[in-house]
C-alpha atoms as an extended CHARMM CRD file, in Angstrom:
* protein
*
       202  EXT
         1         1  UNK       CA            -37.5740000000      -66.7620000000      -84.6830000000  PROA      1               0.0000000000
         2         2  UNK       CA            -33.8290000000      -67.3970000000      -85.5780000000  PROA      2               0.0000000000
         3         3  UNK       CA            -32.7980000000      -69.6260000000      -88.0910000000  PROA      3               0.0000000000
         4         4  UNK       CA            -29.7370000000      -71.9250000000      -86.8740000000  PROA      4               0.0000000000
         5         5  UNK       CA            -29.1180000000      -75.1600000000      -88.1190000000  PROA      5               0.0000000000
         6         6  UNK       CA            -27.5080000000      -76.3910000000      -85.6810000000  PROA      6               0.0000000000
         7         7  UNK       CA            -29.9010000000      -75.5340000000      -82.4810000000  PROA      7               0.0000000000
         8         8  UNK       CA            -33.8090000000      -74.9890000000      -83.5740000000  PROA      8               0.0000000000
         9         9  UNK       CA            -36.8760000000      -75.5730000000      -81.6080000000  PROA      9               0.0000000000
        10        10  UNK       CA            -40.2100000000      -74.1140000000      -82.9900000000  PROA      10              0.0000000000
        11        11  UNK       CA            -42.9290000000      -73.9290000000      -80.4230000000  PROA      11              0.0000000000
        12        12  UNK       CA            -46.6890000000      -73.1740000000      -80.5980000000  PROA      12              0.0000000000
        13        13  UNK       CA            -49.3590000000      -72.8750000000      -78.4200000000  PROA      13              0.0000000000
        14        14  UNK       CA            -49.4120000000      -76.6840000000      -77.1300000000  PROA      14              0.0000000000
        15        15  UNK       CA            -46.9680000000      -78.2340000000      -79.6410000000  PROA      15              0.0000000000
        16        16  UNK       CA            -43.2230000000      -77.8410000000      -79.6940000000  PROA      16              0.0000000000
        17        17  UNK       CA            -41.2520000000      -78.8250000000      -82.6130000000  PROA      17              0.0000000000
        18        18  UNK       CA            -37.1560000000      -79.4780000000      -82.4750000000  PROA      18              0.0000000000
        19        19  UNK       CA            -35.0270000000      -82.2550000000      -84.8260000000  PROA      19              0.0000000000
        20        20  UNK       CA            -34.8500000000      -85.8860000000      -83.8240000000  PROA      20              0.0000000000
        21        21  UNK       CA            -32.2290000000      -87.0870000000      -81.5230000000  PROA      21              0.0000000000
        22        22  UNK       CA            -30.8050000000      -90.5080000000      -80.9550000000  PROA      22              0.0000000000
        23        23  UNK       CA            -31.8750000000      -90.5410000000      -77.7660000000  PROA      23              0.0000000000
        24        24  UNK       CA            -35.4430000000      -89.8070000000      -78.6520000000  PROA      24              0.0000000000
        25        25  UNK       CA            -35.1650000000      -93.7390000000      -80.1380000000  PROA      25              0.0000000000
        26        26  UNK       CA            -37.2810000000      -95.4090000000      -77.0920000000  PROA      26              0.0000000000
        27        27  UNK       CA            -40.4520000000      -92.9220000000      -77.7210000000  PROA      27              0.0000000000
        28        28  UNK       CA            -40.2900000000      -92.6380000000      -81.2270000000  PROA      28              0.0000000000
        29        29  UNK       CA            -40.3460000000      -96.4670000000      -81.6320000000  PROA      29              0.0000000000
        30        30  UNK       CA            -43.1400000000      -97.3150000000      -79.0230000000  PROA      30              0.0000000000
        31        31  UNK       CA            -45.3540000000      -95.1870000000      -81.1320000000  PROA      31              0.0000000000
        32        32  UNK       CA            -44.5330000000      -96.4190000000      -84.4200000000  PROA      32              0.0000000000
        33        33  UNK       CA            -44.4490000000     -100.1280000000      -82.9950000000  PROA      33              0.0000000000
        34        34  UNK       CA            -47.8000000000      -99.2030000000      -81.5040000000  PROA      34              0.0000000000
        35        35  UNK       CA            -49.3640000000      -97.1890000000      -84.5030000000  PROA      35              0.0000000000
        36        36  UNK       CA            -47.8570000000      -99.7250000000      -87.7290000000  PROA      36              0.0000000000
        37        37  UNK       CA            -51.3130000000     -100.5750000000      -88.6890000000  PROA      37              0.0000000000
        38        38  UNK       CA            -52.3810000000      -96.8140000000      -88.7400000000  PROA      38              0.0000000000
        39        39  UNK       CA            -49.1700000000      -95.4200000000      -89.9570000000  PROA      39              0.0000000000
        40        40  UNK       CA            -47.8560000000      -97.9290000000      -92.4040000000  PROA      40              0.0000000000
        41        41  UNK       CA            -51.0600000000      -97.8710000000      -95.0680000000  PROA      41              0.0000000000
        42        42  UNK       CA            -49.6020000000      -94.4320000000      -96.2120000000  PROA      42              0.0000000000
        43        43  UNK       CA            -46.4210000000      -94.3130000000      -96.0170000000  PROA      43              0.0000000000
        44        44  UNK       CA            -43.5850000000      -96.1320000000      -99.1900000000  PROA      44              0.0000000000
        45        45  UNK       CA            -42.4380000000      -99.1760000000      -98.7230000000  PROA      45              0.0000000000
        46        46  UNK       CA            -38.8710000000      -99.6920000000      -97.1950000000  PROA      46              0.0000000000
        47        47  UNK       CA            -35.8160000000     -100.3300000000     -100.1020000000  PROA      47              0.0000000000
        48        48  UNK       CA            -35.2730000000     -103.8260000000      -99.4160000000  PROA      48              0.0000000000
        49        49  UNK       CA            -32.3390000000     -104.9800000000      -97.6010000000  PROA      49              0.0000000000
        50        50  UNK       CA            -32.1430000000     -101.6310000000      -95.7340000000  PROA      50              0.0000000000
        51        51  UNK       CA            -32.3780000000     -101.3710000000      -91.8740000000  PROA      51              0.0000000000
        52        52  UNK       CA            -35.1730000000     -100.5700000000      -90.2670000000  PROA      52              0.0000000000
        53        53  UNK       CA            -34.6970000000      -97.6220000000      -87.3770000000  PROA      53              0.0000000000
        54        54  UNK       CA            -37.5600000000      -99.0250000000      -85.5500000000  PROA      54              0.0000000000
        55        55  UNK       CA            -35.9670000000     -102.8070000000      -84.9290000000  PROA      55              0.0000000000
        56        56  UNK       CA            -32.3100000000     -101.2200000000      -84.9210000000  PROA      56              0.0000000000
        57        57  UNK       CA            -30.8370000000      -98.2580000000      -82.9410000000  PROA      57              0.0000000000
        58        58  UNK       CA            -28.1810000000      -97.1390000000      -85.2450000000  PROA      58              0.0000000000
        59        59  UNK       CA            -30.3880000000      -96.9870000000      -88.1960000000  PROA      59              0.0000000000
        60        60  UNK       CA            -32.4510000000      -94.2820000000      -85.8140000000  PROA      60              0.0000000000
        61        61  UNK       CA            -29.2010000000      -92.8320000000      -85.0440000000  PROA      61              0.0000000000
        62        62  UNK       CA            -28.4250000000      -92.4240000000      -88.6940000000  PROA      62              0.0000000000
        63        63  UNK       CA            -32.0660000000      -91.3610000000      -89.6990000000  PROA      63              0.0000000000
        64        64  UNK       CA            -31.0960000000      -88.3310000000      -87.4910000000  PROA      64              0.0000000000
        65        65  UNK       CA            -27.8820000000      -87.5280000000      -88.6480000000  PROA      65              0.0000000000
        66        66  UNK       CA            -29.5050000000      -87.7750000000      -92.4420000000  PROA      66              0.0000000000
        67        67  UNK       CA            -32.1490000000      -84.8270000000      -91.0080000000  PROA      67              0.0000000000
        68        68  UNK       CA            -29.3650000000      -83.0180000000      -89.3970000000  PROA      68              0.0000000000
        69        69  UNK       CA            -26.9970000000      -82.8990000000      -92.8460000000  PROA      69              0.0000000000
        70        70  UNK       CA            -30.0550000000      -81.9230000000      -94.9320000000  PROA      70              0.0000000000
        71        71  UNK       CA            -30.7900000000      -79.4030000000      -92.3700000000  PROA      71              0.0000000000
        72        72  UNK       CA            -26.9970000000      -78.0640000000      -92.7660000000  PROA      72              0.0000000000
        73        73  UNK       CA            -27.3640000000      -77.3530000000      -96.2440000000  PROA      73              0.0000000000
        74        74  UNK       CA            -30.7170000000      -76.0960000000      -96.4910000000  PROA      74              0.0000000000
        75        75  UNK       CA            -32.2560000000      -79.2360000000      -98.4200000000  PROA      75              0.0000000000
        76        76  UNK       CA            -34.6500000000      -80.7520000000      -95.6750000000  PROA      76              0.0000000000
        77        77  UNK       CA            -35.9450000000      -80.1180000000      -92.3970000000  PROA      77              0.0000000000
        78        78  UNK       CA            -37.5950000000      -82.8240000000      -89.9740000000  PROA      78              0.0000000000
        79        79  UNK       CA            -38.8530000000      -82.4880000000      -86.5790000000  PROA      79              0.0000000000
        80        80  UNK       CA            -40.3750000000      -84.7050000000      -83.8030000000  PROA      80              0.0000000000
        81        81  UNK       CA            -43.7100000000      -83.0710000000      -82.9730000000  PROA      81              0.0000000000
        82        82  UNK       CA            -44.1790000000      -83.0870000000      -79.1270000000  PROA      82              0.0000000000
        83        83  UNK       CA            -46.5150000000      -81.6480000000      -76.8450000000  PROA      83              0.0000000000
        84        84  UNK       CA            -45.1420000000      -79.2250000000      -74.0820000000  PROA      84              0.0000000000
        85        85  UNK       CA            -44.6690000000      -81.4100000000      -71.7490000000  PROA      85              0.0000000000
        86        86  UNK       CA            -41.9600000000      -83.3800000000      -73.3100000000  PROA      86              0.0000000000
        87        87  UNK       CA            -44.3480000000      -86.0490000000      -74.8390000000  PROA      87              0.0000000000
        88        88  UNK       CA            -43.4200000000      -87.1740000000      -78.1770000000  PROA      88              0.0000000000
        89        89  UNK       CA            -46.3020000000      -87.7550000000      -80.4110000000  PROA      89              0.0000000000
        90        90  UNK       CA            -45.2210000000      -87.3910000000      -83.7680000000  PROA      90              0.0000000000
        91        91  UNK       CA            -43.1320000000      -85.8280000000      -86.6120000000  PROA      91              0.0000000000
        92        92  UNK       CA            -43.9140000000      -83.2200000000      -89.2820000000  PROA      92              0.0000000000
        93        93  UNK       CA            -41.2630000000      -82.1410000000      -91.9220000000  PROA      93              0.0000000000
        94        94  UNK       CA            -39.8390000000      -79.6670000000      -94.7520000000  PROA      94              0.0000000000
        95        95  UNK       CA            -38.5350000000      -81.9760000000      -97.7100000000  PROA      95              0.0000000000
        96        96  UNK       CA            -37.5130000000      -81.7420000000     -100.6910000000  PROA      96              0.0000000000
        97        97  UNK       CA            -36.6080000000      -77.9660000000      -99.9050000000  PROA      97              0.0000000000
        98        98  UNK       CA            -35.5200000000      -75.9500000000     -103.6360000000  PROA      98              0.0000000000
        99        99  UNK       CA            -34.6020000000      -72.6700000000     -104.1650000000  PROA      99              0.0000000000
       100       100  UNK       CA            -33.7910000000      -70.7900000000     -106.9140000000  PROA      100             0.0000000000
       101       101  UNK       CA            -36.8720000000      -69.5180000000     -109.2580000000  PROA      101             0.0000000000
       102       102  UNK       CA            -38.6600000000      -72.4220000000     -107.1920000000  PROA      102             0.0000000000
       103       103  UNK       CA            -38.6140000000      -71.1260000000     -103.4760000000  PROA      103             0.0000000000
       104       104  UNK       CA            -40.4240000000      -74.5960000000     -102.4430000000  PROA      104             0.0000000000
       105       105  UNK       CA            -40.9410000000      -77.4250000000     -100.2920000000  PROA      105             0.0000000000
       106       106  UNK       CA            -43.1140000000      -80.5450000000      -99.4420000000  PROA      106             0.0000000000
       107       107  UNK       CA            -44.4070000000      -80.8680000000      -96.1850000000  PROA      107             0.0000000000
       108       108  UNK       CA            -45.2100000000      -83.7720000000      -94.2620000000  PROA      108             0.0000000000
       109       109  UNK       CA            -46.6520000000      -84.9900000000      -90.9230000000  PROA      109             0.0000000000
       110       110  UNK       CA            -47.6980000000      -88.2440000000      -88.8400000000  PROA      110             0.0000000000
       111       111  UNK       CA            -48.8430000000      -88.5880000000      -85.0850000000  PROA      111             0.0000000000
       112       112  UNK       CA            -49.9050000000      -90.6770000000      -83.4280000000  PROA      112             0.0000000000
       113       113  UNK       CA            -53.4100000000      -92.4780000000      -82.9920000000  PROA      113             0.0000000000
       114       114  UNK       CA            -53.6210000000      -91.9330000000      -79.3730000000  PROA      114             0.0000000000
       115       115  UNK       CA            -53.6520000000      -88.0650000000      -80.4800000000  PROA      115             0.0000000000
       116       116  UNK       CA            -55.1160000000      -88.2300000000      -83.6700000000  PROA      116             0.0000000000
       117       117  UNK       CA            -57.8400000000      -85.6870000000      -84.2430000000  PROA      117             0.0000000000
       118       118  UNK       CA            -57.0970000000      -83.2510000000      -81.2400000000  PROA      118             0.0000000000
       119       119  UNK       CA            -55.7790000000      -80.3570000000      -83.6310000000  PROA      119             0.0000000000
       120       120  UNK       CA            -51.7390000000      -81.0020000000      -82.9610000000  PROA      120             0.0000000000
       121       121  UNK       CA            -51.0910000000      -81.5840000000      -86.6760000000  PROA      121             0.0000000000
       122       122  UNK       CA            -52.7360000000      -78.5850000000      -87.7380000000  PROA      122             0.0000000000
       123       123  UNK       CA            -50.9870000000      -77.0560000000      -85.2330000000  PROA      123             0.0000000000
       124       124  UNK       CA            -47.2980000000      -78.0360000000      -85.8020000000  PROA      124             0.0000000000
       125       125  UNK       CA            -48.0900000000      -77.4180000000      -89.7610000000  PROA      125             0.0000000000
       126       126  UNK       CA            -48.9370000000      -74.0790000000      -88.9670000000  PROA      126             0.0000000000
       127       127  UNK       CA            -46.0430000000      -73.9470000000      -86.7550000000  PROA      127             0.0000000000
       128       128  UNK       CA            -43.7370000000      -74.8690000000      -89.7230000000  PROA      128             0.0000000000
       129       129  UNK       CA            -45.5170000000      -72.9270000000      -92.6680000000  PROA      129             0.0000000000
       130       130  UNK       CA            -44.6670000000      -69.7580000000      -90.7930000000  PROA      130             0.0000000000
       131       131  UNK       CA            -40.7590000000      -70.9110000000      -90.0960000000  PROA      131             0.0000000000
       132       132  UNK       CA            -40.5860000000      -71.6680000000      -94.0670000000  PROA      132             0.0000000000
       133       133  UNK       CA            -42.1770000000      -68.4300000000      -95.0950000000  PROA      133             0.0000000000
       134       134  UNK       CA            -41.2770000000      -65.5830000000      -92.4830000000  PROA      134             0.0000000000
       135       135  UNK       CA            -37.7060000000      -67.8380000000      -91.9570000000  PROA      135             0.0000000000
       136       136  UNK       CA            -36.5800000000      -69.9150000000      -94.6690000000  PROA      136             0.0000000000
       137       137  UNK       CA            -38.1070000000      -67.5080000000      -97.2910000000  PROA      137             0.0000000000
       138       138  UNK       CA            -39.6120000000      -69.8430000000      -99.4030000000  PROA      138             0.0000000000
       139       139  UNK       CA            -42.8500000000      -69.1730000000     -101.8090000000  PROA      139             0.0000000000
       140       140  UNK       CA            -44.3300000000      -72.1770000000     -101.6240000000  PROA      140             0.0000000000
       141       141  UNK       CA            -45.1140000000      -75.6020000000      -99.4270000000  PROA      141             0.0000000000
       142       142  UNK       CA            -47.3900000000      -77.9010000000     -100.4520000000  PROA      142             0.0000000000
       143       143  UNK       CA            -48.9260000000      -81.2290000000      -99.1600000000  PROA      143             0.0000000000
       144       144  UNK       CA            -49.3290000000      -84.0590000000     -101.2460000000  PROA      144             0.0000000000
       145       145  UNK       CA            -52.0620000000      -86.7780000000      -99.7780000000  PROA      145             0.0000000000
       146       146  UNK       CA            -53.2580000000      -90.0270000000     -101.1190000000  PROA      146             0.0000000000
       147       147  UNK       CA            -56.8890000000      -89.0640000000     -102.0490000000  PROA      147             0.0000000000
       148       148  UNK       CA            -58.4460000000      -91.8080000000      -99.6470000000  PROA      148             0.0000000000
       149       149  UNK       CA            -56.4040000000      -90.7500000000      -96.6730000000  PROA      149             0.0000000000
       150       150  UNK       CA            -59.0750000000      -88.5700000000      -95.4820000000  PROA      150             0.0000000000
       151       151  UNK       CA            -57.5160000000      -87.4340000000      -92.0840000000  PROA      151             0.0000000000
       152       152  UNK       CA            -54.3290000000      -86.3350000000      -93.6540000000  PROA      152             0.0000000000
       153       153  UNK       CA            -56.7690000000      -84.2620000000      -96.1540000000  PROA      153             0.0000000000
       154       154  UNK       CA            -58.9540000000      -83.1320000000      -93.4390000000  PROA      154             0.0000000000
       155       155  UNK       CA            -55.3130000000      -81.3230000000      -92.0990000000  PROA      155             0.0000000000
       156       156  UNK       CA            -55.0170000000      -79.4470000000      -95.3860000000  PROA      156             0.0000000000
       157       157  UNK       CA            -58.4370000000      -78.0380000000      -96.1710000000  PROA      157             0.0000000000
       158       158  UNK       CA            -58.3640000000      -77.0030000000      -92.3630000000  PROA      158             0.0000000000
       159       159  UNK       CA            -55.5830000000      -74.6670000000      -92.4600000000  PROA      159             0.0000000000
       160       160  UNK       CA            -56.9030000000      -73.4700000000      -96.2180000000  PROA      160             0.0000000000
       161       161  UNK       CA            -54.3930000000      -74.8140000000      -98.6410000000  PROA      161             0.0000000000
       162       162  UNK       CA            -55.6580000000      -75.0140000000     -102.0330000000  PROA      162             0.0000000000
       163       163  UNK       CA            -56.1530000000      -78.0360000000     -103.3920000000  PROA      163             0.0000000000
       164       164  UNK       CA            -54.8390000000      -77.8370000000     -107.0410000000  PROA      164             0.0000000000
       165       165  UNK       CA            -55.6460000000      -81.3000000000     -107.8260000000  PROA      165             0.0000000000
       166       166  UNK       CA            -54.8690000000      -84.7560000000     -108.4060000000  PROA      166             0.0000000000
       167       167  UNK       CA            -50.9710000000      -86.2730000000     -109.4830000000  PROA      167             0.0000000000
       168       168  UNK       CA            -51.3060000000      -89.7110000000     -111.2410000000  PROA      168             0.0000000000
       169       169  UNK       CA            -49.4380000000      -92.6140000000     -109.8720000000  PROA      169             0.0000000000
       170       170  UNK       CA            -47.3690000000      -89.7640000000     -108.2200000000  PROA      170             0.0000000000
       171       171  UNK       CA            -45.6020000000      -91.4600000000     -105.3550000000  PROA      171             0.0000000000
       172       172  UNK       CA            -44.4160000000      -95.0130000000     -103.9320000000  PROA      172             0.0000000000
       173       173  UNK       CA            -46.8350000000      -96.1150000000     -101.2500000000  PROA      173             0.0000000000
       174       174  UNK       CA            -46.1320000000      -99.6840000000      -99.9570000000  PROA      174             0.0000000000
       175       175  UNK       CA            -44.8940000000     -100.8720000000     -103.5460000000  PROA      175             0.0000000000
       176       176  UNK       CA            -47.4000000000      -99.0810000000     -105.2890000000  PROA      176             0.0000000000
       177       177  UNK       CA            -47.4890000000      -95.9370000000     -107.2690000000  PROA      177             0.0000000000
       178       178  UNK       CA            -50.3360000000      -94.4630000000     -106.5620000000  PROA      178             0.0000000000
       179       179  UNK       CA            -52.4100000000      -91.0400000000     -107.2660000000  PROA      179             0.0000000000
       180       180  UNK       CA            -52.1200000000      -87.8500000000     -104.9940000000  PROA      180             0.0000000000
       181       181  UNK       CA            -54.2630000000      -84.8330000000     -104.5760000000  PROA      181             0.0000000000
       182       182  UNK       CA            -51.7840000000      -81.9370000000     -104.0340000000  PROA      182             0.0000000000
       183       183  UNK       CA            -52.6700000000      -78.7920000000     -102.0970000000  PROA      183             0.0000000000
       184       184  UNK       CA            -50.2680000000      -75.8710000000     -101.4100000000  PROA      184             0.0000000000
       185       185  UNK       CA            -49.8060000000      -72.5310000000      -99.6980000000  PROA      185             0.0000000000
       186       186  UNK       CA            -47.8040000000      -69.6260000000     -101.3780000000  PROA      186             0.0000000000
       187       187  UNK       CA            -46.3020000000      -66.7080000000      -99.7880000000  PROA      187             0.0000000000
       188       188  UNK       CA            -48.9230000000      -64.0860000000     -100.7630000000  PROA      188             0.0000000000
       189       189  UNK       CA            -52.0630000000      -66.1910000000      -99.5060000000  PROA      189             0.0000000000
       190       190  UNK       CA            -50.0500000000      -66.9880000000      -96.1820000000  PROA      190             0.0000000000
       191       191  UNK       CA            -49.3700000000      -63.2810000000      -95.9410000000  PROA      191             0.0000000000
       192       192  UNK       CA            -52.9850000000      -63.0320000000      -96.6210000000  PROA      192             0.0000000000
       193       193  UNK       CA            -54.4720000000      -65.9090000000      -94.2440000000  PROA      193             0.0000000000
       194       194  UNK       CA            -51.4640000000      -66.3660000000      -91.8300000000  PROA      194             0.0000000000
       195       195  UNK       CA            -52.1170000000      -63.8670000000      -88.9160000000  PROA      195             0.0000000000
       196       196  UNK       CA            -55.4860000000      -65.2620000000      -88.3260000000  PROA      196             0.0000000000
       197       197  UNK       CA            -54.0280000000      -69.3170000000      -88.7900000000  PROA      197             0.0000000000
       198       198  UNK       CA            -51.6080000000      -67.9560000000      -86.2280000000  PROA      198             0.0000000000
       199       199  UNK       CA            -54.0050000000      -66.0070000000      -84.3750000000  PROA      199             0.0000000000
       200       200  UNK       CA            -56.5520000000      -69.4670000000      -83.8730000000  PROA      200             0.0000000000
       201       201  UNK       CA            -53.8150000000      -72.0240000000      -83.1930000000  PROA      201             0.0000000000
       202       202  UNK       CA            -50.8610000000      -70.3990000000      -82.1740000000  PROA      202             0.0000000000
């Protein structure tokens, strides 16, 4: 894999991962129309007064351009998660990207409901634990999952991050600050458990 932030599509054995383009608006808003009531519960509330990209276009448009600037200087990386045949079911993410003596990021994922279950997440995380460790060099990615959001967990303790344990009132969910169980990779377990994560779903 090359790194180029300009052009960048990650592919695994069903799943293909690439950024978010404008004209990706159409899909990427029937499935978070669709999936609100399964989507929504976990994700932090909207600043008020700011558009929302799935009623308005341009507010897509500039959701992508944010990921593609971040992207540019190494500070985020976000990607629709698709299956190979051009269906778009999802996204999964690098945020929060530091370097320095940290070497880390956050990642994050959604799919859809229709897909839910099926092993894609796992999948595209697996995808994007190896492009930000073999890649973007970094020591450590970690996951942090609102303890009763048990399929998000179930993605974590699947691919064998360790769950370090529980952050009070860590992060805004829908208004509220509420607790989250962290689990995280670093480079020396992924060079340890990688080739066979890679080997079963890649």
């Amino acid at each position: 894999m090359v790194r180029d932030t300009d052009l960048l599509e990650l592919a695994g054995r069903r799943v293909l991962l690439r950024p978010l383009r404008a004209d990706d608006w159409d899909a990427w808003r029937e499935i978070r129309v669709r999936c609100r009531a399964w989507l929504e519960p976990w994700e932090p509330a909207s600043e008020p007064g700011s558009p929302d990209p799935v009623e308005d276009r341009d507010a897509f448009r500039s959701r992508c351009g944010a990921w593609d600037r971040q992207r540019h200087f190494d500070s985020a990386y976000g990607f629709g998660l698709f299956l190979r045949d051009g269906r778009m079911i999802g996204e999964v993410s690098l945020g929060s990207v530091q370097r320095g003596p940290f070497q880390s990021a956050y990642i994050g994922y959604w799919v859809d409901d229709a897909y839910a279950g099926a092993g894609y997440v796992p999948e595209g995380v697996v995808v994007l634990l190896r492009y930000g460790f073999e890649v973007l060099g970094l020591h450590r990615m970690e996951a942090a999952i609102v303890p009763r959001n048990a399929a998000s967990r179930r993605v974590a303790i699947k691919l064998g991050m360790r769950e370090e344990g529980t952050s009070l009132r860590f992060l805004q969910i829908q208004g509220i600050y509420e607790d989250h169980v962290r689990y995280a990779m670093t480079l020396d377990e992924w060079t340890e458990h990688g080739p066979a994560l890679v080997t079963a779903w890649l």
